[in-house]
Structure formats: structure tokens, C-alpha cells
C-alpha positions, 0 to 999 in steps of 0.5 A: 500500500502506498503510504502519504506522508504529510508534513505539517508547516508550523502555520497549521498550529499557528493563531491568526494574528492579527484576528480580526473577524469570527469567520477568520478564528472559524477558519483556523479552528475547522482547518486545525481540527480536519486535519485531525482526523488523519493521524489514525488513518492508516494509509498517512503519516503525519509527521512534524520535526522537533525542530518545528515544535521548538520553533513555534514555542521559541516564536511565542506561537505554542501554546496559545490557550490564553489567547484562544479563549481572548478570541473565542470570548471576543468574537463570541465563537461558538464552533468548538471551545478552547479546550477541545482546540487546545488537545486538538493542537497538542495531539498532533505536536505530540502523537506525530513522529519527529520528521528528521527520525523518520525521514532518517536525515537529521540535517541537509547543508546547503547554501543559503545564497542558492536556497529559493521556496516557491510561493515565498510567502509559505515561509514569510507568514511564519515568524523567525524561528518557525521560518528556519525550521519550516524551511529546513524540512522542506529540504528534507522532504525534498531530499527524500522524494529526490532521485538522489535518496533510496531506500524505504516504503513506497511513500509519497509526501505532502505538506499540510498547511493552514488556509491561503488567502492569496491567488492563485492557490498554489499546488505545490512547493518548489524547493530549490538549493545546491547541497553541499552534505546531508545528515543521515540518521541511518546507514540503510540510506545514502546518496546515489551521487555524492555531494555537492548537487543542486536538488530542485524537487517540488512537493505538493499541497493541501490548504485544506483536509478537505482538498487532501481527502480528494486528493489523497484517495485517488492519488492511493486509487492512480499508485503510480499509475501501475496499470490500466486499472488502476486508471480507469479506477481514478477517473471513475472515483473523480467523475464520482466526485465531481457529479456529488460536487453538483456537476450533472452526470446525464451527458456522460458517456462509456470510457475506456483506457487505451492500451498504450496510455499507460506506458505514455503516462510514464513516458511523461512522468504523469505516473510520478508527478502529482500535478501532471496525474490529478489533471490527468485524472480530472481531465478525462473524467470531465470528457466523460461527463461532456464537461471538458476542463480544456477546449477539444480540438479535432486531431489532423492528419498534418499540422495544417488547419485545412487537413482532415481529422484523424479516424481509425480504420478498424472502427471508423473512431475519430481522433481529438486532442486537449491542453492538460498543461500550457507551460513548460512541455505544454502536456496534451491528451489524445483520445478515440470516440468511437461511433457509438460515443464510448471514449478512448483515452489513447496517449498524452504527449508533448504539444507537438506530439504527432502520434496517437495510439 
């Protein structure tokens, strides 16, 4: 079973400061005690660095019963009560593993000069101490998922933070910096490379539990995108979710996985990149519903604007093809419809891809 590492940034814990409103304390109190609930599932680690809880009570931010109550009597809050916040808090600062043991690296060394965290504002909201240990386990977790690092559980990791308030929301967390050594704790791990290298990795997140309980299951459905199965499985469990989020399901149609998609998913390394499968997942399950996320286009024969679409000569099935990304490689999805409008995911591609299997 692929296991989801969740590494909480120190703003989960922190209060709003300055609160000024019921819906702004509302916010924190829900956003804390969603989170909650996933430190007894047994798919999630939920993990926080000894580093980070020395921080937040170096910074004045934990433990913040005193000023809860300030607020909760302020605002007159009548979600939870500051008691029941508080063990909330606790629990987590005391039932989650220490990141640095479980990860196995207890320091990376790197240079400051070359350190870059994308959106800056994930650290610049936290105050100092906070700031520094949130950022060193950003690194960590970057190391860890990096190529450069083996070893251990099939995993995937996670950040889980407080709520966002600036646009766009961000899906993931660029780590960027030239490491000179790592710390390890164990000797089953090591580097495949030897120091120094530039780790550049980007790690996903979660705003909200809500947004991590989407995404958590089917990126536990997608595993890697290891068979046609288990894509197929995805998009049924996102064309679910969207038709209970209100989307009318009376327009979709039968879908099938191609039998080269698959291998193109990995080719392109949807099979491994978060944001390149969730939009995947999500794409093809708005085709099927007749709700694409993207504008369909007819595939050609030729990249000429007069040629004719492409259609299959066994079944007389016609090609398309839609934007997934519009940067960087520009990622696009091919599909069949079939005479009877049954839809065939056959392969995704770069945007001058020519091929449709």
C-alpha cells in the first residue's frame, strides 16, 4: 500500500494574528481540527520535526490557550471551545513522529545564497524561528522524494498547511538549493551521487483536509499509475466526485483506457508527478461527463488547419486532442470516440506530439 506522508508547516498550529473577524478564528479552528482526523488513518503519516515544535514555542506561537479563549470570548465563537482546540493542537505536536527520525536525515547543508521556496510567502507568514525550521524540512522532504535518496516504503509526501488567502492557490512547493552534505540518521540510506548537487524537487499541497481527502484517495486509487486499472479506477472515483460536487452526470458517456496510455503516462512522468496525474485524472473524467476542463480540438492528419481529422480504420473512431498543461512541455491528451460515443483515452504527449495510439 502506498503510504502519504504529510508534513505539517508550523502555520497549521499557528493563531491568526492579527484576528480580526469570527469567520477568520472559524477558519483556523475547522482547518486545525480536519486535519485531525488523519493521524489514525492508516494509509498517512503525519509527521512534524522537533525542530518545528521548538520553533513555534521559541516564536511565542505554542501554546496559545490564553489567547484562544481572548478570541473565542471576543468574537463570541461558538464552533468548538478552547479546550477541545487546545488537545486538538497538542495531539498532533505530540502523537506525530519527529520528521528528521523518520525521514532518517537529521540535517541537509546547503547554501543559503542558492536556497529559493516557491510561493515565498509559505515561509514569510511564519515568524523567525518557525521560518528556519519550516524551511529546513522542506529540504528534507525534498531530499527524500529526490532521485538522489533510496531506500524505504513506497511513500509519497505532502505538506499540510493552514488556509491561503492569496491567488492563485498554489499546488505545490518548489524547493530549490545546491547541497553541499546531508545528515543521515541511518546507514540503510545514502546518496546515489555524492555531494555537492543542486536538488530542485517540488512537493505538493493541501490548504485544506478537505482538498487532501480528494486528493489523497485517488492519488492511493492512480499508485503510480501501475496499470490500466488502476486508471480507469481514478477517473471513475473523480467523475464520482465531481457529479456529488453538483456537476450533472446525464451527458456522460462509456470510457475506456487505451492500451498504450499507460506506458505514455510514464513516458511523461504523469505516473510520478502529482500535478501532471490529478489533471490527468480530472481531465478525462470531465470528457466523460461532456464537461471538458480544456477546449477539444479535432486531431489532423498534418499540422495544417485545412487537413482532415484523424479516424481509425478498424472502427471508423475519430481522433481529438486537449491542453492538460500550457507551460513548460505544454502536456496534451489524445483520445478515440468511437461511433457509438464510448471514449478512448489513447496517449498524452508533448504539444507537438504527432502520434496517437
Amino acid at each position: 500500500m502506498l503510504v502519504q506522508e504529510i508534513v505539517i508547516d508550523p502555520f497549521l498550529l499557528c493563531l491568526p494574528n492579527p484576528c480580526d473577524s469570527l469567520d477568520q478564528l472559524e477558519d483556523f479552528i475547522s482547518s486545525l481540527v480536519g486535519w485531525r482526523g488523519f493521524l489514525d488513518r492508516p494509509d498517512t503519516c503525519v509527521l512534524m520535526s522537533d525542530s518545528a515544535r521548538v520553533a513555534l514555542n521559541d516564536d511565542g506561537e505554542f501554546p496559545h490557550r490564553h489567547r484562544l479563549v481572548e478570541l473565542i470570548d471576543k468574537f463570541e465563537c461558538t464552533v468548538a471551545d478552547a479546550n477541545t482546540i487546545s488537545k486538538v493542537a497538542n495531539s498532533i505536536l505530540e502523537r506525530t513522529p519527529a520528521l528528521e527520525e523518520y525521514f532518517g536525515i537529521d540535517a541537509v547543508l546547503f547554501e543559503e545564497s542558492s536556497c529559493e521556496i516557491v510561493p515565498a510567502l509559505i515561509l514569510e507568514r511564519l515568524k523567525p524561528k518557525c521560518r528556519t525550521a519550516f524551511r529546513d524540512d522542506l529540504m528534507i522532504a525534498g531530499l527524500k522524494v529526490d532521485e538522489g535518496v533510496y531506500g524505504g516504503p513506497e511513500t509519497s509526501v505532502m505538506v499540510a498547511s493552514g488556509s491561503w488567502s492569496e491567488e492563485p492557490v498554489p499546488e505545490d512547493i518548489a524547493v530549490k538549493a545546491d547541497v553541499h552534505d546531508v545528515g543521515f540518521l541511518s546507514t540503510d540510506l545514502s546518496l546515489k551521487n555524492a555531494p555537492p548537487f543542486s536538488l530542485l524537487q517540488r512537493i505538493p499541497v493541501a490548504f485544506s483536509h478537505e482538498q487532501l481527502i480528494e486528493s489523497l484517495d485517488l492519488w492511493s486509487i492512480w499508485d503510480g499509475a501501475s496499470s490500466e486499472e488502476t486508471v480507469r479506477l481514478s477517473i471513475e472515483v473523480c467523475i464520482k466526485n465531481l457529479i456529488s460536487s453538483g456537476v450533472s452526470g446525464d451527458g456522460a458517456v462509456e470510457f475506456e483506457v487505451g492500451s498504450g496510455f499507460v506506458q505514455s503516462l510514464h513516458a511523461w512522468g504523469a505516473d510520478s508527478r502529482h500535478d501532471y496525474a490529478m489533471v490527468t485524472i480530472e481531465s478525462c473524467a470531465r470528457i466523460v461527463l461532456g464537461i471538458p476542463k480544456n477546449s477539444i480540438n479535432e486531431f489532423r492528419e498534418s499540422a495544417d488547419a485545412t487537413a482532415k481529422q484523424r479516424s481509425r480504420k478498424k472502427d471508423g473512431a475519430l481522433a481529438f486532442r486537449t491542453h492538460l498543461t500550457k507551460k513548460g512541455v505544454g502536456l496534451r491528451l489524445m483520445f478515440w470516440q468511437r461511433t457509438d460515443g464510448t471514449i478512448e483515452f489513447a496517449n498524452i504527449g508533448a504539444k507537438g506530439e504527432l502520434q496517437i495510439l
